[in-house]
C-alpha positions as MATLAB code, in Angstrom:
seq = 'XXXXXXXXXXXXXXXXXXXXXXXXXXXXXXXXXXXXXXXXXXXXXXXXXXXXXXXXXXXXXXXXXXXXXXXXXXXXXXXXXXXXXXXXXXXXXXXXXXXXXXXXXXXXXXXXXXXXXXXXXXXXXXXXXXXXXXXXXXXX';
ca = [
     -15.443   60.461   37.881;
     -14.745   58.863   34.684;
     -17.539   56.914   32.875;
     -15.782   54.188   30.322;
     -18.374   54.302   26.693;
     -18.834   51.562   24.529;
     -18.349   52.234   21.181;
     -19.062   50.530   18.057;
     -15.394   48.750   17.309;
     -15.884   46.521   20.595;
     -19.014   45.309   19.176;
     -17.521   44.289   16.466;
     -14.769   42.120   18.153;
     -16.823   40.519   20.429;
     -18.126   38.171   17.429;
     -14.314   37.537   16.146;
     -13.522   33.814   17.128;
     -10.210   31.770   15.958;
     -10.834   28.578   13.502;
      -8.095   25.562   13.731;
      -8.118   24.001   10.777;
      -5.455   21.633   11.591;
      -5.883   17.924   10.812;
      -8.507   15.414   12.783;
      -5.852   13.521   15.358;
      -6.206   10.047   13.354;
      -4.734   11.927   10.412;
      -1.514   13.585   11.870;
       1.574   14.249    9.396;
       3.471   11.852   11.159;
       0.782    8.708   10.358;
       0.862   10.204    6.538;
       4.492   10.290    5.910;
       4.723    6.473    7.379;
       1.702    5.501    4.980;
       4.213    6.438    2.214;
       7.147    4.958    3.683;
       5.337    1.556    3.101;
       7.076   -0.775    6.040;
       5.061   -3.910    5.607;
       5.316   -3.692    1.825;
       9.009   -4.053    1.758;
       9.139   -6.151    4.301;
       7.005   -8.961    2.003;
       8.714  -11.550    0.666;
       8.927  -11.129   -2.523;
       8.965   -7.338   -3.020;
      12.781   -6.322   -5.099;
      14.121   -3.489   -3.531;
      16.222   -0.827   -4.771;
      19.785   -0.829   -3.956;
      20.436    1.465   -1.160;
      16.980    1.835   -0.391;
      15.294    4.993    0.707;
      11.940    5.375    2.771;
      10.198    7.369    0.324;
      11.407    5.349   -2.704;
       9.356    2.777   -4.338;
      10.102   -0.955   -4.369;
      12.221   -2.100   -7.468;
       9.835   -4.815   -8.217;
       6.446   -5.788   -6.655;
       6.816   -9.468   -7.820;
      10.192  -10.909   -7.442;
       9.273  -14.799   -7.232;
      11.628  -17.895   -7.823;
       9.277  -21.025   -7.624;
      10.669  -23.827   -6.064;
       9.632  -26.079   -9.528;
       7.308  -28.706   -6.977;
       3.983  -27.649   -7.882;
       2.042  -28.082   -4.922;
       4.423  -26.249   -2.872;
       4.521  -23.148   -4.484;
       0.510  -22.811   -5.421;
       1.394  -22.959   -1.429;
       3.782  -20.037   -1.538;
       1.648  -18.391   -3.391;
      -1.198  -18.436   -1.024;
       0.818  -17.641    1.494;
       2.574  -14.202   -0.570;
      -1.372  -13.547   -1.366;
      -2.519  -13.003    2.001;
       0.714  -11.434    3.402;
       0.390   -8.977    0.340;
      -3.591   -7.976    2.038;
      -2.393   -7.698    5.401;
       0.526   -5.180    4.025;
      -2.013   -3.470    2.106;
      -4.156   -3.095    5.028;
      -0.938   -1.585    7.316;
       0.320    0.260    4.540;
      -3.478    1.809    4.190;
      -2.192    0.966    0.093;
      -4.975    0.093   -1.730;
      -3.001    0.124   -4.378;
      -0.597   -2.790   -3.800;
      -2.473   -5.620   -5.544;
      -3.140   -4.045   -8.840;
       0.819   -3.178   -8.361;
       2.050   -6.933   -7.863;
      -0.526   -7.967  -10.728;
       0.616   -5.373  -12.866;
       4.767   -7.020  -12.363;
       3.375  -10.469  -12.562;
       1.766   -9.626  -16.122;
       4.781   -7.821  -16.670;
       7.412  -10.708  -15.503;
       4.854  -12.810  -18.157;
       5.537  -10.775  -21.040;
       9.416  -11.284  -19.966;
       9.995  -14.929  -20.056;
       7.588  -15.019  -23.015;
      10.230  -12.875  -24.948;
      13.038  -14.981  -23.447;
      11.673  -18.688  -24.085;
       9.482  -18.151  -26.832;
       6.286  -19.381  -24.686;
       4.480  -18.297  -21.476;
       4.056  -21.685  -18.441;
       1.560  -20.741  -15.811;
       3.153  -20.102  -12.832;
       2.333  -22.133  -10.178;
       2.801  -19.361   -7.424;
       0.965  -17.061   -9.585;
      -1.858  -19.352   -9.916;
      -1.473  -19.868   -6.277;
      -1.245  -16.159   -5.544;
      -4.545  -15.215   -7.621;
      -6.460  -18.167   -6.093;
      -5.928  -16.545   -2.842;
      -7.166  -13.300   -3.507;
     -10.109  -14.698   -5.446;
     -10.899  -16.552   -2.505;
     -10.510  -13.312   -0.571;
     -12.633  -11.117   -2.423;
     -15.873  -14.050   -2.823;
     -15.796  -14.103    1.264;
     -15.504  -10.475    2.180;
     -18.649   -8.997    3.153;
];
């Protein structure tokens, strides 16, 4: 009759146990890879693209605006670009986006200052800012 021993080395293994260190479910590759293909940015308005336009490339221009030159109608627009730009920062999970477009507004500023000699306050702009002002004072 043979009698089976333990010995030390199964000791041992019994405390072994395998780890998965893979990412939590909300945070798949798949959801990451979209967050930097940015669909709802370039789908805004008023975001340039590049020409033949790539998912992982960045948009051209984050403020490509052509006011209408009726005042009321584009502080309007720009109310409207204002809180379409939150809700595609909010898809996009972008928290970046807004300090983007303000950063090619100052930026499109500095541009027709060189070309005309003087800076006008752009309605949609003013329109635009209001918005997120207005944004920011009633978020919790």
């Amino acid at each position: 009759m043979t009698v089976k021993a333990r010995t030390k080395h199964s000791k041992a293994a019994s405390f072994l146990r395998v780890a998965y260190s893979g990412p939590p479910p909300d945070q798949s590759t798949a959801a990451e890879v979209r967050r930097f293909t940015l669909p709802a940015t370039k789908a805004l308005p008023f975001v340039k693209l590049r020409a033949n336009d790539q998912p992982l490339w960045r948009p051209e221009n984050y403020w490509h605006v052509r006011p209408t030159g009726k005042r009321k109608r584009d502080v309007q627009m720009g109310r409207q670009y204002a809180r379409e730009a939150i809700a595609a920062m909010k898809a996009d999970r972008n928290g970046d986006l807004i300090a983007l477009i303000v950063q090619d507004i100052l930026k499109d500023a500095v541009e027709r200052l060189a070309k005309n000699g003087r800076s006008l306050q752009s309605p949609v702009v003013l329109g635009f800012l209001a918005e997120i002002s207005a944004s920011l004072a009633t978020a919790p």
